[in-house]
C-alpha positions in Angstrom: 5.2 19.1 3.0 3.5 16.7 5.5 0.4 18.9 5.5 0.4 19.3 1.8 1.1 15.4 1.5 -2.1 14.6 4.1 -4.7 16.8 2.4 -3.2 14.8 -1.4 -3.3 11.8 0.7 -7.1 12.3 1.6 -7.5 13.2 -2.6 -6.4 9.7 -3.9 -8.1 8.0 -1.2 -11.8 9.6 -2.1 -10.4 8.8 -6.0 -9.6 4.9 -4.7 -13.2 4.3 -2.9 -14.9 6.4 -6.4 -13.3 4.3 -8.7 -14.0 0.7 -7.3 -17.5 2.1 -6.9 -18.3 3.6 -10.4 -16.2 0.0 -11.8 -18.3 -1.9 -9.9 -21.9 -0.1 -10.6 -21.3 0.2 -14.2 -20.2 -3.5 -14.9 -21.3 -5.7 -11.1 -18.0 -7.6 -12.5 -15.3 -7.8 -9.6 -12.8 -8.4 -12.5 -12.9 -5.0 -13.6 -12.7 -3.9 -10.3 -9.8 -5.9 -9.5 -8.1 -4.9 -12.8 -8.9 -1.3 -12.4 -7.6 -0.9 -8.8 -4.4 -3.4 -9.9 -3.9 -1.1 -12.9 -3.2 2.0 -10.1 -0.9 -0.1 -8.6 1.9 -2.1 -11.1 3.2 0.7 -12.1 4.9 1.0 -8.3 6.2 -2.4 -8.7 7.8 -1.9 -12.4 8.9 1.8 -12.4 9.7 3.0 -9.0 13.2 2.0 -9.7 13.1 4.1 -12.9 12.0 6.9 -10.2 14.6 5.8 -7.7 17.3 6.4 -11.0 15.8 9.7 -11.8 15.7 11.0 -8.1 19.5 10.2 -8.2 20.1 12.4 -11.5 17.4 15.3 -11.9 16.3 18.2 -9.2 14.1 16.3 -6.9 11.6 19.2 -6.4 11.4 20.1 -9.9 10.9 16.2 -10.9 8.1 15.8 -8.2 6.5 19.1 -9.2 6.0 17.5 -12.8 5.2 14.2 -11.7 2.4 15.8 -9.4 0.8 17.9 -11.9 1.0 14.6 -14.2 -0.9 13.2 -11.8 -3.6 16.0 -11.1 -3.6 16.1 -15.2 -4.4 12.3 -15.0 -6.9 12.8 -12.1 -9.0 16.0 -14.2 -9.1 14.4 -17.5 -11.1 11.2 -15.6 -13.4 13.7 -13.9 -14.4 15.2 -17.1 -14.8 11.9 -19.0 -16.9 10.8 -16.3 -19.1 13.1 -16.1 -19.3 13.4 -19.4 -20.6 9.8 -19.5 -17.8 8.9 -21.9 -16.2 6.5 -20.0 -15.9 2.7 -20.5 -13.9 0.1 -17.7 -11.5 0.0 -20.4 -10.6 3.4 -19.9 -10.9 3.3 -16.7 -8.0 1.1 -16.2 -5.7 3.2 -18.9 -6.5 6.4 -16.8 -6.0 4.6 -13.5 -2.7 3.0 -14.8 -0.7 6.5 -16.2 -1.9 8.4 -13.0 -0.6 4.9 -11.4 2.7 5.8 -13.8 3.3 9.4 -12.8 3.1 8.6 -9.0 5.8 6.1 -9.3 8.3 7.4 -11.1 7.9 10.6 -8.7 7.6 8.9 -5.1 11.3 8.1 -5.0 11.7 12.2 -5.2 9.5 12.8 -2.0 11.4 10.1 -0.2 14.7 11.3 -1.1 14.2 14.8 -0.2 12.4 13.7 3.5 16.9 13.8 5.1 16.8 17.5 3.8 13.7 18.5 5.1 14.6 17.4 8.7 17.9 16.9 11.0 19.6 13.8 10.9 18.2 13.0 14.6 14.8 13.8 14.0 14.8 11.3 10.3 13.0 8.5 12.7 10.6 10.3 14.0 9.5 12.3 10.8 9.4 8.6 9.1 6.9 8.1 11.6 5.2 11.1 11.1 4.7 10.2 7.7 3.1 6.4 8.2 0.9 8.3 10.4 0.1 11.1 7.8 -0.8 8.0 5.2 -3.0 6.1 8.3 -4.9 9.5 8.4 -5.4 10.2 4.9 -7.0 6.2 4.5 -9.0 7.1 7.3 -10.6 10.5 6.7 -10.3 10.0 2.5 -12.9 7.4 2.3 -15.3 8.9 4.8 -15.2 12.1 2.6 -15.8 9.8 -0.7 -19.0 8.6 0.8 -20.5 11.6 1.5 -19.5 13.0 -2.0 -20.8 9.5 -3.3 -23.9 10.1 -2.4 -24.5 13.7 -2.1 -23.0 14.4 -5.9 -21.1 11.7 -7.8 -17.7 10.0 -8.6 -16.7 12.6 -11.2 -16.9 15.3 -7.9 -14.6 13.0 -6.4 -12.1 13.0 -8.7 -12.5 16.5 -9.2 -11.4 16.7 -5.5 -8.2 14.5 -6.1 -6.9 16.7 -9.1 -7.4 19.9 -6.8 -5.6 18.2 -4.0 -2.4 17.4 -5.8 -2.0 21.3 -5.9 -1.5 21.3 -2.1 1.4 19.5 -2.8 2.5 21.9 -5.7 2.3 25.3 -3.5 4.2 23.9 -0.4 7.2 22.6 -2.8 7.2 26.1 -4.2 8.5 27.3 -0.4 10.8 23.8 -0.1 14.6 25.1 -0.2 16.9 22.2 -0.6 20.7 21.9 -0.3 22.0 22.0 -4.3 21.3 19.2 -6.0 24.2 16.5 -6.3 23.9 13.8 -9.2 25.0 10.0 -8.3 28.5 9.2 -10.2 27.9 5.3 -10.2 28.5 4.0 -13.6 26.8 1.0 -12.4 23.5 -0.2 -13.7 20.6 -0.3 -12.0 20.2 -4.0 -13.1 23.9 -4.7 -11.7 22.6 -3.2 -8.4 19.5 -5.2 -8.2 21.3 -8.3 -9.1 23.2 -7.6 -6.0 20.8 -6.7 -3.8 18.6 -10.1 -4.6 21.9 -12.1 -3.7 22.6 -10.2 -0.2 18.7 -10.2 0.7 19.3 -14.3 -0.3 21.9 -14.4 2.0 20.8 -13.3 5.2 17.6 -15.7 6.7 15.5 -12.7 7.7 15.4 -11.0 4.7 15.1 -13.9 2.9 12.0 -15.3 5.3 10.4 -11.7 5.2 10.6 -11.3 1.1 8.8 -14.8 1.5 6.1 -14.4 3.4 5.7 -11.1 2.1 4.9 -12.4 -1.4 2.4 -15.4 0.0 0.4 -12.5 1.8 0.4 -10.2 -1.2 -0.2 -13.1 -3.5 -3.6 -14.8 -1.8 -4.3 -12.0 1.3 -3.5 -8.7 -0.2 -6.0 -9.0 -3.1 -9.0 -8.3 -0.3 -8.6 -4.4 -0.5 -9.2 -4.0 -4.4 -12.3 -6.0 -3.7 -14.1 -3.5 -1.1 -16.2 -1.8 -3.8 -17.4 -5.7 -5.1 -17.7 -7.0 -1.6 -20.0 -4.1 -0.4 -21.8 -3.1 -3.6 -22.4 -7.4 -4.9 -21.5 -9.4 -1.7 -23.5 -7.1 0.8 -25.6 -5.5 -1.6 -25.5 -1.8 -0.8 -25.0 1.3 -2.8 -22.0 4.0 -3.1 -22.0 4.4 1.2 -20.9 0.8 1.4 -17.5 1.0 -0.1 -16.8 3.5 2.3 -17.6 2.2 5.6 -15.6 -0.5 4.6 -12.2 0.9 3.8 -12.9 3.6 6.3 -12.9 0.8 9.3 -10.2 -1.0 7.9 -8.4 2.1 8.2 -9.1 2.6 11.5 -8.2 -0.5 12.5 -4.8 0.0 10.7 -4.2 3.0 12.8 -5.0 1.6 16.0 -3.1 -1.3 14.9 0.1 0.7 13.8 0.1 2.4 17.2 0.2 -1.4 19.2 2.5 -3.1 17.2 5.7 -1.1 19.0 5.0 -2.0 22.3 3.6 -5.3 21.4 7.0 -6.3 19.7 8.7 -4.8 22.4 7.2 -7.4 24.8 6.6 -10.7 23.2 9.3 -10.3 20.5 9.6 -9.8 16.7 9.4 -12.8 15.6 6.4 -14.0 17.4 4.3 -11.0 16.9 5.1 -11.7 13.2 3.8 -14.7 13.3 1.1 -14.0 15.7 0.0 -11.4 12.3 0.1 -13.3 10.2 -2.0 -16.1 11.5 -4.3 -13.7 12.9 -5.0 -11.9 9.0 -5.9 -14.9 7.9 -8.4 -15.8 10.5 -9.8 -11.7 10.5 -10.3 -12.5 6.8 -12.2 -15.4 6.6 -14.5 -14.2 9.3 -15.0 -10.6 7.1 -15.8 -12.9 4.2 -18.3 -14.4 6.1 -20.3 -11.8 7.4 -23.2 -11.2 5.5 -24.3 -7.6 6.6 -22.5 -4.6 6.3 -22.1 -3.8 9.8 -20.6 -6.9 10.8 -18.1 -6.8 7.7 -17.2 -4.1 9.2 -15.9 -5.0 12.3 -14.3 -8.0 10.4 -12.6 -5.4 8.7 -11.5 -3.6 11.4 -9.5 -6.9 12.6 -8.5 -7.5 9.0 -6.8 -3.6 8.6 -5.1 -3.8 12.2 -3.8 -7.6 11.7 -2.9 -6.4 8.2 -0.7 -3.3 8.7 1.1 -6.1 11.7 2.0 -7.7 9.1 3.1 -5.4 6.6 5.3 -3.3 9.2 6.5 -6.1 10.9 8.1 -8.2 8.2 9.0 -4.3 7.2 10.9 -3.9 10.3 12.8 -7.1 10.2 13.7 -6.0 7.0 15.3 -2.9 7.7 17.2 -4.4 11.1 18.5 -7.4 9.2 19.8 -6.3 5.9 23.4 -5.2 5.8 23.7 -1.8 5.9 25.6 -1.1 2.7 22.2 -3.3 1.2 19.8 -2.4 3.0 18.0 0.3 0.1 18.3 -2.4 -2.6 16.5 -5.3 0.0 13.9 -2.8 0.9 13.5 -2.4 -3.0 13.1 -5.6 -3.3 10.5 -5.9 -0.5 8.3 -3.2 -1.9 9.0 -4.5 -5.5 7.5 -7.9 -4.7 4.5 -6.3 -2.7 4.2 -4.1 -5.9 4.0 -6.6 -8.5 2.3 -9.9 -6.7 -0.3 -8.2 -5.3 -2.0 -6.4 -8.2 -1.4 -10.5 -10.1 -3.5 -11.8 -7.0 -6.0 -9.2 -7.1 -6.7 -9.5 -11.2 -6.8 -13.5 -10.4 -9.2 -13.5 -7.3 -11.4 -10.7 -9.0 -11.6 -13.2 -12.3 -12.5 -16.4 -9.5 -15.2 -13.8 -7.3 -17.0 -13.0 -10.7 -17.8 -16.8 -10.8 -17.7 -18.0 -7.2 -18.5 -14.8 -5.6 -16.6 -12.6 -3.8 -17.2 -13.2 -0.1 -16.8 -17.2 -0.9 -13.5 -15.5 -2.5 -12.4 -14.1 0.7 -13.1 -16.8 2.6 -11.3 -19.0 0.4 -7.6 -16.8 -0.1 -7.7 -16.6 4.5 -8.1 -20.0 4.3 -5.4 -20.1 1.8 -2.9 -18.0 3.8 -3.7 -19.8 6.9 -3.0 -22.9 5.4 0.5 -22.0 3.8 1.6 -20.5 7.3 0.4 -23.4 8.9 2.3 -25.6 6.5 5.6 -23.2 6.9 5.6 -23.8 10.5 5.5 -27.5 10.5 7.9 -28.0 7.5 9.9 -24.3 7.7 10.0 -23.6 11.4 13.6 -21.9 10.7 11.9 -19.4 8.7 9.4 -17.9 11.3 12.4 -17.8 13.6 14.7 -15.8 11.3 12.2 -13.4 11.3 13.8 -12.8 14.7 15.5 -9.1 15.0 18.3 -11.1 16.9 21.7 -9.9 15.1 23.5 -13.1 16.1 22.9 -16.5 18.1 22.4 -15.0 21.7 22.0 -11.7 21.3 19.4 -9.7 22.7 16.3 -8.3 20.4 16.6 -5.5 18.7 14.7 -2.6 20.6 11.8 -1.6 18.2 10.7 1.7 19.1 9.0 2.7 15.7 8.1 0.3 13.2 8.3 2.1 9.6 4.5 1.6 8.4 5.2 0.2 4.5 3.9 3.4 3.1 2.9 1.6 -0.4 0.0 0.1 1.2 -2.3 -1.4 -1.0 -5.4 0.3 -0.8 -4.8 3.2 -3.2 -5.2 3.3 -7.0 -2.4 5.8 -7.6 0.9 6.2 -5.3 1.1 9.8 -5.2 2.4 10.7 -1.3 
């Protein structure tokens, strides 16, 4: 399954980089771009807890082989329209939305079945097997994309993505689970989000980390469904540029993944947090300011590895703080804001960049997060130090060996693995 899930992995991400690039070539509007990438991703924000009820009632394996070969279907029928040369952005972002769709109603599935696959002991470490599956796949998916890019075309490269969901097929056709047991809660998934949102209201850190997670998503996030515009309008380079661009901010989210532990473990939660965040905003301004493509991509290479700090630390602080009988409706509610602010702020920035262009875009949402963290700490300080994994007043830090990498990351236009 993790093999299968990397080379489907390294299939959405050459679909990702193809899509913001054909977007962006056909119209040189970063509104379409934005829209088309967002359109990939609400669906994870609005359905996944429509998949999260379905994983409980239906075979997981059977539900996540139909939900991949709804994907592949999605993935095929966009190759052929491409290169056909009966595509228009409209259908672009329909496409890019159901193929969005089948991917979120089906992730829950692949999560679910992750305690059955392994022993109880070894859950952590395959969790972190699987952030660093997803870290691979953004590295290695986007290199591939730009030599298919320019060597043949989009349509070759979503050809590739609805071949790769196939991996996924054949390995879950030699997955043996334990039989299937249904939920027997009468209660409504509405009931149990309405009481999720009042613990995660409850305790400070999940409180503070829902927060600043929807600021980020809100004005930072909206950077990554702009790649294709920034390279292909800001920079002024062809199908390569995209690329290199999402290809360094993947490395520097790998590299940045693999610091954060010991980091954390050093200064503290709470100040590495904050440390992120402060740092995002400053790597982001600077990669809005660079005006070749080598030096955007170093920026970016700060921006991923001070992004995925952010993302897995407020994750982390998260999953220490929320009461355990809570703690899968919070996160829920953590992903559910990433899932549905982000793709708002991206559809809104990509609207401004078409007028204001989209490095003077950039620049202007880090200097937007930089200024809302800097006005949180002088107004809010108790926030940034709930984001402490402190239990109680004067206890010792939580150890935090292995941060859990958010595995919705924001770079992809469908949520497949």
């Amino acid at each position: 399954m993790w093999s299968s899930a990397l080379v489907s992995n390294v299939g959405s991400w050459m679909q990702t980089v193809a899509l913001g690039t054909l977007v962006t070539l056909q119209t040189h509007n970063a509104f379409w771009t934005a829209l088309t990438l967002a359109a990939g991703f609400i669906p994870m924000g609005i359905l996944a807890p429509i998949g999260g009820v379905l994983a409980d009632r239906l075979d997981r394996r059977r539900w996540l082989i139909v939900t991949t070969l709804a994907e592949a279907a999605f993935a095929a029928c966009l190759a052929a329209l491409v290169a056909s040369g009966l595509t228009s952005p409209g259908i672009l972002v329909l496409l890019s939305f159901l193929g969005g769709s089948a991917g979120a109603i089906g992730f829950p599935s692949y999560q679910s079945m992750l305690p059955d696959l392994v022993e109880r002991d070894d859950l952590l470490a395959a969790v972190s097997l699987s952030s660093a599956q997803w870290n691979m796949g953004r590295v290695i998916g986007p290199a591939l994309a730009g030599v298919v890019l320019v060597v043949w075309s989009p349509a070759a490269a979503f050809s590739i993505n609805a071949a790769s969901f196939f991996a996924v097929v054949l390995a879950l056709g030699f997955v043996r689970l334990p039989p299937h047991v249904r939920s027997q809660t009468r209660e409504g998934i509405v009931s149990r989000l309405r009481a999720g949102a009042r613990a995660a209201l409850d305790e400070p850190g999940c409180r503070a980390a829902i927060a600043l997670i929807s600021v980020v998503a809100l004005l930072g996030s909206p950077f990554i469904g702009l790649v294709a515009a920034m390279a292909i309008d800001g920079l002024h380079r062809r199908a390569g540029g995209p690329a290199v661009l999402t290809t360094a901010q993947g490395i520097g989210a790998v590299l940045g993944a693999l610091a954060l532990a010991p980091m954390a473990r050093r200064f503290g939660q709470q100040r590495v947090v904050t440390v992120a965040v402060t740092a995002f905003s400053v790597a982001l301004i600077f990669y809005g300011l660079s005006s070749t493509l080598p030096l955007a991509a170093v920026a970016i290479f700060f921006v991923g590895g001070t992004y995925i700090w952010v993302l897995s630390g407020l994750n982390t602080v998260v999953q220490l703080r929320a009461p355990e009988a809570a703690r899968g409706r919070i996160l829920s509610l953590y992903m559910m804001a990433l899932g549905t602010i982000y793709p708002i702020g991206l559809i809104i920035q990509g609207a401004i960049a078409q007028h204001i262009g989209v490095r003077t875009m950039t620049v202007l949402s880090g200097v937007l997060v930089l200024g809302v963290v800097a006005a949180l700490l002088a107004l809010r300080p108790a926030m940034f130090r709930a984001l402490s994994t402190t239990t109680g007043p004067g206890e010792p830090a939580l150890d935090v060996t292995v941060p859990e990498v958010a595995e919705v990351d924001l770079g992809r236009a469908d949520a497949s693995d």
